[in-house]
C-alpha positions as a Markdown table, in Angstrom:
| # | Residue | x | y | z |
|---|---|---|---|---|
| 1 | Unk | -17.6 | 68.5 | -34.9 |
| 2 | Unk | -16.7 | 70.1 | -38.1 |
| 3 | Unk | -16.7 | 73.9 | -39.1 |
| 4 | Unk | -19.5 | 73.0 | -41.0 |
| 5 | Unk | -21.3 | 71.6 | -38.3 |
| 6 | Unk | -20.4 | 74.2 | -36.3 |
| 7 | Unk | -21.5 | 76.9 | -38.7 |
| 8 | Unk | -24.8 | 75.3 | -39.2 |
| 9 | Unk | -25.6 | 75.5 | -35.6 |
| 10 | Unk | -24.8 | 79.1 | -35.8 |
| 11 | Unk | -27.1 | 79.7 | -38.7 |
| 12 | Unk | -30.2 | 78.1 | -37.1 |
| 13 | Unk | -29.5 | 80.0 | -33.5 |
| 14 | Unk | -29.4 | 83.2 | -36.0 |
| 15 | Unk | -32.3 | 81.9 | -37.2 |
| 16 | Unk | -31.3 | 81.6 | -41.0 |
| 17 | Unk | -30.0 | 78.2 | -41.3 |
| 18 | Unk | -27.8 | 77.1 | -43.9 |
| 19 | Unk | -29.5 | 74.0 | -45.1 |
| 20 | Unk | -26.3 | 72.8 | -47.4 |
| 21 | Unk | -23.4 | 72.9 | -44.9 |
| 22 | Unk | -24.7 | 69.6 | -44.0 |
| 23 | Unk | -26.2 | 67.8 | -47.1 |
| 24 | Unk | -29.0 | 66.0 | -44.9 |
| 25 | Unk | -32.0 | 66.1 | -47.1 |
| 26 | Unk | -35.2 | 67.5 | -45.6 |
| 27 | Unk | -33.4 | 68.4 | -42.6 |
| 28 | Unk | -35.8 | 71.2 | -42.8 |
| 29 | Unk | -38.8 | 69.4 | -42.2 |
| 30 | Unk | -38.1 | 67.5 | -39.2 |
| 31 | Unk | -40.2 | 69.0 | -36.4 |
| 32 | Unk | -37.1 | 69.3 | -33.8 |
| 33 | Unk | -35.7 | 71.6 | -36.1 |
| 34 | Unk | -38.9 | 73.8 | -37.0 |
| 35 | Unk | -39.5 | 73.8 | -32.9 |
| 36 | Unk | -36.7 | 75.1 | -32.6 |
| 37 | Unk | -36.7 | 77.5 | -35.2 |
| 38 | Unk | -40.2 | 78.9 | -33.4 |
| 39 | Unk | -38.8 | 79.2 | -30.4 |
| 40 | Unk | -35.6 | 81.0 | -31.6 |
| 41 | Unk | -38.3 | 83.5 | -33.2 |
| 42 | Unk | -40.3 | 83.8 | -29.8 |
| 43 | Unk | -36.7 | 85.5 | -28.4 |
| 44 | Unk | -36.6 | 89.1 | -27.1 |
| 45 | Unk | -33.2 | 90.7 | -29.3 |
| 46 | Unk | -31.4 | 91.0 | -26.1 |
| 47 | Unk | -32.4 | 87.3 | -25.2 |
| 48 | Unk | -31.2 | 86.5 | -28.9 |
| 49 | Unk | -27.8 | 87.9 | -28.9 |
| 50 | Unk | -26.9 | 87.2 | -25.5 |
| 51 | Unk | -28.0 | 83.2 | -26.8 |
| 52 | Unk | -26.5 | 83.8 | -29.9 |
| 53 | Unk | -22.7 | 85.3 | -27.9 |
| 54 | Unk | -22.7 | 82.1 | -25.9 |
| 55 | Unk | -23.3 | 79.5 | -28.8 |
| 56 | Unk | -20.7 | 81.2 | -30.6 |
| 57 | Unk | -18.1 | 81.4 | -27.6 |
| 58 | Unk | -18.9 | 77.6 | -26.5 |
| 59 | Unk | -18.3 | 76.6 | -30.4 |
| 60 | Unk | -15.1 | 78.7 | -31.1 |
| 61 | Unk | -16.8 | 79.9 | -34.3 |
């Protein structure tokens, strides 16, 4: 997986993706990611950073 990749997945757990660090067009508008995106938003803060600590651990970023 690239940084980029990597960083991406970061930016949608924070819940402000970085469309461009992967150049897929209308990435935005598949419902997997807008699902997820909902449920990210659904989070208690604690629930969030605890999420968020882990991703970022597991991913070395």
């Amino acid at each position: 997986m690239t940084h980029e990749e990597r960083q991406f997945i970061v930016s949608v757990k924070e819940g402000k993706p970085q469309w461009n660090l992967l150049g897929v067009p209308g990435i935005e508008n598949l419902p997997t990611v807008q699902w997820k995106l909902l449920n990210i938003g659904r989070m208690t803060q604690r629930e969030h950073r605890e999420a968020l600590r882990k991703l970022r651990d597991y991913l070395g970023v």
